[in-house]
Structures are given as C-alpha cells and as structure tokens.
N, C-alpha and C positions, 0 to 999 in steps of 0.2 A: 620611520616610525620606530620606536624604541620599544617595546615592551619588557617590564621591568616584574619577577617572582623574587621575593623574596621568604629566605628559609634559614630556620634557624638552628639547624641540623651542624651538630659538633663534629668532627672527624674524632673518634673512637682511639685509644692507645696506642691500640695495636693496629693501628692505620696509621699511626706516626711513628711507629715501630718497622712500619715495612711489611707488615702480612697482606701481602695481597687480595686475598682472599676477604678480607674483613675492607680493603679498601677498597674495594671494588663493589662491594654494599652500602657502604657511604656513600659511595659516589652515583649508586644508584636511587638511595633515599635522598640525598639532597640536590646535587646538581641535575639528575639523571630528573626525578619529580617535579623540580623547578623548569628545567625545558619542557619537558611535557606539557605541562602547564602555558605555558608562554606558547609553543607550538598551534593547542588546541586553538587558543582564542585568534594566531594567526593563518591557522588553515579556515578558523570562521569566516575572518574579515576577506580572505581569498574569496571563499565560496559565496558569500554574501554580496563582496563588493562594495560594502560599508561599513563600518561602526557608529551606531551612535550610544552616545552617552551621556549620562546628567552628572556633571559637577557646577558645587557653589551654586546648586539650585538651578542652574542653566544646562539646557539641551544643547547637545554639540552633536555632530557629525564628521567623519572620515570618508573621504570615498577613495578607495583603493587604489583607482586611477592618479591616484593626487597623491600618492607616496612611491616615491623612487625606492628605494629599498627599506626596509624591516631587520631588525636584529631584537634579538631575545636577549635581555640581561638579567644576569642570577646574581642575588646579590646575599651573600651568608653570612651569618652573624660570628663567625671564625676565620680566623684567617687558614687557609687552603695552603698558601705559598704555593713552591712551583706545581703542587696536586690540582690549584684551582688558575694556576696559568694554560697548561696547558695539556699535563699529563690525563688529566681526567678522559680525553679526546680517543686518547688509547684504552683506556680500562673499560667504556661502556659507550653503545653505540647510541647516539643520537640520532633526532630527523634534520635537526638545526644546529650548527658550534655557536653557544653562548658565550656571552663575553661574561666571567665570572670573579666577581670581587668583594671585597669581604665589608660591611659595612661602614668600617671607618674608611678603609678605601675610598670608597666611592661617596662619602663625604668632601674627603681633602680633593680628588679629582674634579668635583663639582664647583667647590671654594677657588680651586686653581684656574679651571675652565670657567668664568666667567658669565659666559654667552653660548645658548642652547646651540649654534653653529659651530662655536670651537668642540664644545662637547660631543657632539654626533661625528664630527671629523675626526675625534679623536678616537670614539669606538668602532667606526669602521674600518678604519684604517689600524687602529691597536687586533683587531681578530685577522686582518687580512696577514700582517707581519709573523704572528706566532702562527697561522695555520701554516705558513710557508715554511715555517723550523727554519728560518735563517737564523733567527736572532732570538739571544735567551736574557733571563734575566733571574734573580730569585726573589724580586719584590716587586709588584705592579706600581709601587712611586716610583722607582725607577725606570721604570716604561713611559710613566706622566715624566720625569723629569727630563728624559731623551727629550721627550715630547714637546714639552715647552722649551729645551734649549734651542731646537732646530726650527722654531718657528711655526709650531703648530702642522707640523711635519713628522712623518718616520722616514728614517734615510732610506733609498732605493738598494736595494742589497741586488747585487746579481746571484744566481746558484749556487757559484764555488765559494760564494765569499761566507763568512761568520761572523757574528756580532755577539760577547760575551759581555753583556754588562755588568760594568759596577755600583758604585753611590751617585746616584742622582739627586741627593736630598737635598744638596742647596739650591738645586734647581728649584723645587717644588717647596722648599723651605720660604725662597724671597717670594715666591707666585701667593702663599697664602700668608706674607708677611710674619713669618713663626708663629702664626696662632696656636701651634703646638710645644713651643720649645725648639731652639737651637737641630 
C-alpha cells in the first residue's frame, strides 16, 4: 500500500543557501508534516486492521492482512534535489523514511512506470537503495532511468562498493516517448 501526502511547502533561500538551521524547518514543515501525516493514517490502518473507503461513489475496503508492506510518499510541489533524496533523513527525525519527490517527478515516474507493479517495485526498492548510502544521484530521473535501463531493477551493490550517478535522461526520455522535450 502506497500512501501518498502531498505539500506545497517551497524550500526557503536560505535553505538553498546552505543554512542549516532554516533547512532543517523546511524540512520539518514540509517533508517532516507530510510523513506525519501519512504515518498517522498508517499506524490507523495497523490498529484498526482495515481501511475502508468511498471513491467514485463506491465503498472499498483494505484489510491489513492483505498488504505486504506500506510506504509513505511525499510528494512537493518544489524540487528538493539531493535535500528531498535523501539528505532530509539526517536533518529531522522521522517514524517512517518516505520516498519523496517533487510533482513533476512523480508525474514522468508514473508515465515511465506504466503498470501499478512496476511502480510499487520501483518505490520499494528506489527507498531500500538510498537508505543503504550506496548509491547517490542528484536527480530522482536519474534513479527512474537506472531504473528502467536494468529492467525494472536496481543493481545489488555490495558495502564497499559506490555508485555515483549521472544522466539518465535518455533512459526516461524514450520510456515517456519525449513528452517533455529531447
């Protein structure tokens, strides 16, 4: 199950300036309030054991039992870069690491990712890679384009080893056919 907060919470100047101190309040107003958020209604579904809900006028149900795991995604109407990769994990303590990306992001990941199975494999496996600090990136296309080069895969990195990436964009270029531009 995916649970998805979105916030439209800017990152500040002097957060893109490097003050810590002011970025560490962004990060607690926007990423920091977006997990929370996403958290609460996951510790519900724990304690409860179900969700139900009404979309498109139709009752739906969840039962807890019936979902292998849960991830929280924050999704912000700025791009973060490597602040909303992975740094944010150091600056404010969470209950859950979200997988956090910036609206147009998770646009083009969704258009790339076709089918809700590639998707979900790819946010579990995209949080499990950067929780590990093996492998860095400075743009989450770049992560999608690993991603779809290796077949819907992230490589297995052992400890010692590092993975600094670069341009992935033709990868994720031909996946959504340049709907964006070259």
């Amino acid at each position: 199950m995916i649970v998805f907060e979105c916030k439209s919470k800017k990152l500040v100047l002097e957060t893109r300036s490097g003050d810590v101190n002011t970025a560490k309040e962004d990060l607690r107003k926007g990423i920091g309030k977006a997990t929370a958020q996403c958290d609460q209604l996951l510790n519900r579904f724990e304690d409860d054991g179900c969700l139900e809900f009404r979309s498109n006028g139709e009752e739906h149900r969840i039962d807890h039992d019936d979902v292998k795991m849960s991830f929280p995604v924050v999704v912000v109407g700025d791009q973060y870069d490597q602040i909303g990769m992975k740094l944010f994990d150091s600056a404010i303590d969470l209950p859950r690491t979200p997988l956090v990306v910036s609206v147009m992001d998770i646009d083009v990941i969704l258009k790339a990712l076709d089918h809700p199975v590639k998707f979900i494999g790819y946010v579990s496996q995209r949080r499990n890679i950067i929780t590990k600090e093996l492998l860095f990136a400075q743009d989450e296309l770049d992560l999608l384009g690993l991603f779809l080069e290796k077949d819907g895969e992230f490589p297995e990195l052992d400890d010692n080893q590092l993975l600094n990436l670069m341009d992935y964009s033709q990868a994720v270029g031909t996946a959504i056919d340049y709907e964006y531009g070259p």
